[in-house]
C-alpha positions, 0 to 999 in steps of 0.5 A: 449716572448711566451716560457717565457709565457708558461714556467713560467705556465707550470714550465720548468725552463730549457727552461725559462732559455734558453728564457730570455735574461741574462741582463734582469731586470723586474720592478714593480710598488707596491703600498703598503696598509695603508700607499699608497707609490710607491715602484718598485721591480726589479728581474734579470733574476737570481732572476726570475729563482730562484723564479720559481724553488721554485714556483715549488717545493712548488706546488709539497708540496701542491699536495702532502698535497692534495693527503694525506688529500683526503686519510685522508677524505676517511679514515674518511669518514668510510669506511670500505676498504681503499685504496690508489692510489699514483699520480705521480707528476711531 
């Protein structure tokens, strides 16, 4: 339960993928707003990798926006020299 914990935070797909039991089915209980009907959503452990791994991959979009609108602040910011420094992303 702890690898699945800390790999869904930390985003390794590949160990998540190797902790979670193939026949695993995951429900919630969803109250939904205006009209306060119960609704329960089931992910299989498929469904649960496959949001992961595009979690991940938006995460790595908004780093990249971010790196890009701290560059485009500095360059607005009027300063004379810009520079840029690339971040490795992971």
């Amino acid at each position: 339960m702890l690898d699945y914990i800390e790999d869904w935070w930390t985003g390794d797909v590949e160990r998540m993928e190797r902790s979670l039991h193939p026949d695993l089915v995951k429900r919630i209980m969803v109250t939904r707003e205006g009209t306060g009907r119960s609704l329960m959503n089931s992910f299989t452990k498929t469904d649960m990798i496959e949001y992961r791994t595009i979690a991940r991959k938006m995460l790595r979009i908004l780093q990249r926006g971010a790196i890009l609108r701290e560059s485009l602040a500095t360059l607005t910011a009027g300063k004379v020299k810009l520079t840029y420094h690339p971040r490795r992303i992971q």
